[in-house]
GUNUGU-811831 format. One record per atom (N, C-alpha, C): atom name; x, y, z. Coordinates in steps of 0.1 Angstrom, whole numbers. Each point is the difference from the previous one (the first is absolute). Example, Ala and Ser with C-alpha at 12.3 -4.5 7.8 and 13.67 -1.06 7.14 Angstrom:
at->N u->132 v->-57 w->78
at->CA u->-9 v->12 w->0
at->C u->9 v->12 w->0
at->N u->-4 v->11 w->-7
at->CA u->9 v->11 w->0
at->C u->-8 v->11 w->8
This chain:
at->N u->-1273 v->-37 w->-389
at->CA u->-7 v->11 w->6
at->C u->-9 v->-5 w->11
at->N u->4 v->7 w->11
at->CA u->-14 v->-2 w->10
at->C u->-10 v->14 w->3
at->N u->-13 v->-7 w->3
at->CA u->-9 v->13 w->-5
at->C u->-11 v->0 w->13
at->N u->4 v->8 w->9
at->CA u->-19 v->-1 w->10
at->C u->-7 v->9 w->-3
at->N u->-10 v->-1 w->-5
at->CA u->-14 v->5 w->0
at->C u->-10 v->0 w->13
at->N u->-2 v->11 w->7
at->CA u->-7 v->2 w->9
at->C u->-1 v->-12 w->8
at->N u->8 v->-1 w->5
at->CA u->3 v->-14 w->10
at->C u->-1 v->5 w->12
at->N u->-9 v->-6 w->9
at->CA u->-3 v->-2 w->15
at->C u->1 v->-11 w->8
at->N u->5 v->-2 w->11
at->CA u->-6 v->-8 w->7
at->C u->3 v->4 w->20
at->N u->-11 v->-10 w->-2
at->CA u->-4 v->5 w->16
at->C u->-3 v->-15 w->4
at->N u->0 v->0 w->15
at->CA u->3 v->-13 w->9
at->C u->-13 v->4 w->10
at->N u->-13 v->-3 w->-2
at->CA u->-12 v->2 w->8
at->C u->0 v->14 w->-5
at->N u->-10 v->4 w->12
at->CA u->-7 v->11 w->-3
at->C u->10 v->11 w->2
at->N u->10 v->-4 w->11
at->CA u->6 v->14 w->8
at->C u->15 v->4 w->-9
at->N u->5 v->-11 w->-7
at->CA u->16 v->5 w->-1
at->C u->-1 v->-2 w->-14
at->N u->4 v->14 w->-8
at->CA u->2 v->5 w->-16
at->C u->16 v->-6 w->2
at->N u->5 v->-9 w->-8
at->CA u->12 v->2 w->1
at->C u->7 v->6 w->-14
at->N u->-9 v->2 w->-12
at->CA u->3 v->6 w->-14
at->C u->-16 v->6 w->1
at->N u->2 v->12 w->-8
at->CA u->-14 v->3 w->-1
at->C u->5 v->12 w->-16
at->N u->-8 v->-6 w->-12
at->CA u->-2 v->7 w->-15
at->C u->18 v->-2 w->-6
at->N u->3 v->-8 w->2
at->CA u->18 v->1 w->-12
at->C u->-1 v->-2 w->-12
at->N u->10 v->8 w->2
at->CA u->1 v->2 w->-19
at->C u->14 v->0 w->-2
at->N u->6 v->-7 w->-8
at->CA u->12 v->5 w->-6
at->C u->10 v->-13 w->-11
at->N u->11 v->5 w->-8
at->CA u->0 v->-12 w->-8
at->C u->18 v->4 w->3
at->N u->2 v->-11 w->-6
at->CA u->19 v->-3 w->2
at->C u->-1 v->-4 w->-14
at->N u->10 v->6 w->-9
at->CA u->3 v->-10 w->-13
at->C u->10 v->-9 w->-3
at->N u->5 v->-7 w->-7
at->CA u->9 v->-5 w->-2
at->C u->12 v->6 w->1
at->N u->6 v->-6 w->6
at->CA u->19 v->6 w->-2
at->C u->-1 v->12 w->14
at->N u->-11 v->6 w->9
at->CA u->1 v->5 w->6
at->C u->2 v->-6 w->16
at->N u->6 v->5 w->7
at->CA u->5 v->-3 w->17
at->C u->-5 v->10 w->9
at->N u->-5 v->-4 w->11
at->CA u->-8 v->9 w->9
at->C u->9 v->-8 w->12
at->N u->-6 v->12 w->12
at->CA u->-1 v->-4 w->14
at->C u->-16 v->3 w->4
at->N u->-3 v->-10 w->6
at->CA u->-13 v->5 w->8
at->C u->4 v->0 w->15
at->N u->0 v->14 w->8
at->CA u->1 v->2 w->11
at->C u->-10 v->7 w->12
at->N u->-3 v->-1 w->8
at->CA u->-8 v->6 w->11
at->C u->4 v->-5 w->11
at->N u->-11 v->8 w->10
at->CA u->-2 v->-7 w->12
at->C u->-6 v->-6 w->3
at->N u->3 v->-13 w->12
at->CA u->-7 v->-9 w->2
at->C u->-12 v->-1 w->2
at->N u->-9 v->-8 w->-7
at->CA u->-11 v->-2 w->2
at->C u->-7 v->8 w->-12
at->N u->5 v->3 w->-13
at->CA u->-4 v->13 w->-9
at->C u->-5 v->-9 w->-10
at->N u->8 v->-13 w->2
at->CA u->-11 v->-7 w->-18
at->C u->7 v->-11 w->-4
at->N u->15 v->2 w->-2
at->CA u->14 v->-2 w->-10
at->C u->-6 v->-14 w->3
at->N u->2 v->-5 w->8
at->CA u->-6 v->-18 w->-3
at->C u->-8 v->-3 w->-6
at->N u->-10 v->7 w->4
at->CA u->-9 v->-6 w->-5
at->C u->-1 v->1 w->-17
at->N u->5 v->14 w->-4
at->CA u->4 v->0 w->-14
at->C u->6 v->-11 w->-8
at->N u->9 v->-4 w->8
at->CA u->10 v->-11 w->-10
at->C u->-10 v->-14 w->8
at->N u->-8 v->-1 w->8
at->CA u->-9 v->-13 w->-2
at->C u->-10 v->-2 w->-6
at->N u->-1 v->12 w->-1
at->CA u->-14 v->2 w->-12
at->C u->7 v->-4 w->-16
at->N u->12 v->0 w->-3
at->CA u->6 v->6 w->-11
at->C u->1 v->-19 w->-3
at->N u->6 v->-4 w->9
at->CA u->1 v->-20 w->3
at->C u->-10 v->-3 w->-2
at->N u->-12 v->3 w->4
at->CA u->-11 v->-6 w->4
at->C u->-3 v->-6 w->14
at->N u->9 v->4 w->9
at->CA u->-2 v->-5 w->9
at->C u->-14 v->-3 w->7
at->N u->-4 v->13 w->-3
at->CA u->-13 v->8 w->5
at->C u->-5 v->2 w->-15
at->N u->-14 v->5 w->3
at->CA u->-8 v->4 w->-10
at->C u->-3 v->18 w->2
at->N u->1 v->8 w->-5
at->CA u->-6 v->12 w->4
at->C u->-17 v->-1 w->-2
at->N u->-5 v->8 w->10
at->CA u->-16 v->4 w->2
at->C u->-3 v->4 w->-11
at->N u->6 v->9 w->-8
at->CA u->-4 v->6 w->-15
at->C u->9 v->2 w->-8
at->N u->1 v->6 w->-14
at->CA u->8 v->2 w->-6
at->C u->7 v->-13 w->-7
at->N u->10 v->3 w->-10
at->CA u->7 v->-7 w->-5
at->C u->16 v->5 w->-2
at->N u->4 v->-15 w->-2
at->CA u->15 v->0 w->2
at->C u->5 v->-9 w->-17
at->N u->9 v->6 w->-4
at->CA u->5 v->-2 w->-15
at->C u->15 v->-7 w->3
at->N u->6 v->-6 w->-4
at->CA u->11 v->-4 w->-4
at->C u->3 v->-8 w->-10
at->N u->10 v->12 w->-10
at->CA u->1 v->-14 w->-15
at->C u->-11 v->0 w->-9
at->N u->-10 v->14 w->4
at->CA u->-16 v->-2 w->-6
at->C u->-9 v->-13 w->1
at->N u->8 v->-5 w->13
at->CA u->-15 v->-9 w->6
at->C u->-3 v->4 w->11
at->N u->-12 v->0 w->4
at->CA u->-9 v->5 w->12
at->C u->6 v->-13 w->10
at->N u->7 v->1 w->12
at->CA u->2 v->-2 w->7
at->C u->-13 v->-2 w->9
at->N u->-5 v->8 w->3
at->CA u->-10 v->-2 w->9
at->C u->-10 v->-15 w->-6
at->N u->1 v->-3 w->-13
at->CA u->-12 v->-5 w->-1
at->C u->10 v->-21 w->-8
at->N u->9 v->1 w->7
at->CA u->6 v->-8 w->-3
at->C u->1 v->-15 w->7
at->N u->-3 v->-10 w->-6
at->CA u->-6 v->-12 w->1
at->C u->18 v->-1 w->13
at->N u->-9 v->-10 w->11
at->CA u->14 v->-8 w->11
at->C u->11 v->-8 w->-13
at->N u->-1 v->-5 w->-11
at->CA u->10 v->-4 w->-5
at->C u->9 v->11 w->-9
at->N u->-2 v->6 w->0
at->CA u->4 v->11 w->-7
at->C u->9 v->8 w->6
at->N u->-3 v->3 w->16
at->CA u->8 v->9 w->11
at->C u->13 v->-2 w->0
at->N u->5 v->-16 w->0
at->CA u->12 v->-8 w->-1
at->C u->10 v->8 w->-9
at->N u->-10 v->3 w->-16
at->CA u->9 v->6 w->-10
at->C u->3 v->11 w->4
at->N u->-5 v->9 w->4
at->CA u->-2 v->20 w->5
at->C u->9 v->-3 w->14
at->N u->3 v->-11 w->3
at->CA u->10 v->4 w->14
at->C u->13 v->-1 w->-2
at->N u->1 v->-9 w->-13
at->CA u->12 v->-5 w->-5
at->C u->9 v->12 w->-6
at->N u->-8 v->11 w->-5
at->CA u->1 v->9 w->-6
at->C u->-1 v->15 w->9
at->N u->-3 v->-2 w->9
at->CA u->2 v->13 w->9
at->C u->6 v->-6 w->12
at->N u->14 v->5 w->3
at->CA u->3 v->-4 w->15
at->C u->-3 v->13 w->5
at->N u->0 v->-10 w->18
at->CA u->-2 v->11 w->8
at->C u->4 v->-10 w->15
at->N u->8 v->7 w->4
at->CA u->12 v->-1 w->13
at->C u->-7 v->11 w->12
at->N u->-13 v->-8 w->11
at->CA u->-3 v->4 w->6
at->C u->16 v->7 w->12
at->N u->-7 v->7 w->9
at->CA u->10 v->7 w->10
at->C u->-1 v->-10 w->12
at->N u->-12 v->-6 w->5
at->CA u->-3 v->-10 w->8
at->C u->3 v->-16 w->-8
């Protein structure tokens, strides 16, 4: 299961690039996430890696808080979620 709980984040004061998400994927389920550019979708699945940290909120996968996950740990949650950037 992945799970965001009122997840934001923003880059300085001026650019919201998530602002309040919510929503959960369960097991065995398949999505597309699509928009236009510049709407988020990256930043979603870097938040989801850890690439990034979000400004607020929390992020679940597997029922561990992602957000609050020690640098050795990340290794295991990446091994476990791919993701095949477009760039």
């Amino acid at each position: 299961m992945i799970q965001y709980l009122n997840v934001s984040k923003k880059y300085g004061d001026d650019i919201v690039a998530i602002e309040d998400l919510n929503f959960q994927i369960d097991e065995g389920e398949f999505l597309f996430l699509v928009g236009s550019s510049g709407s988020g979708k990256t930043t979603v699945i870097r938040l989801l890696i850890r690439e990034e940290k979000p400004t607020s909120g929390k992020i679940y996968f597997e029922n561990s808080e992602v957000t609050s996950l020690r640098r050795k740990h990340i290794y295991n949650l990446r091994r476990k979620v791919g993701v095949i950037f477009q760039d």
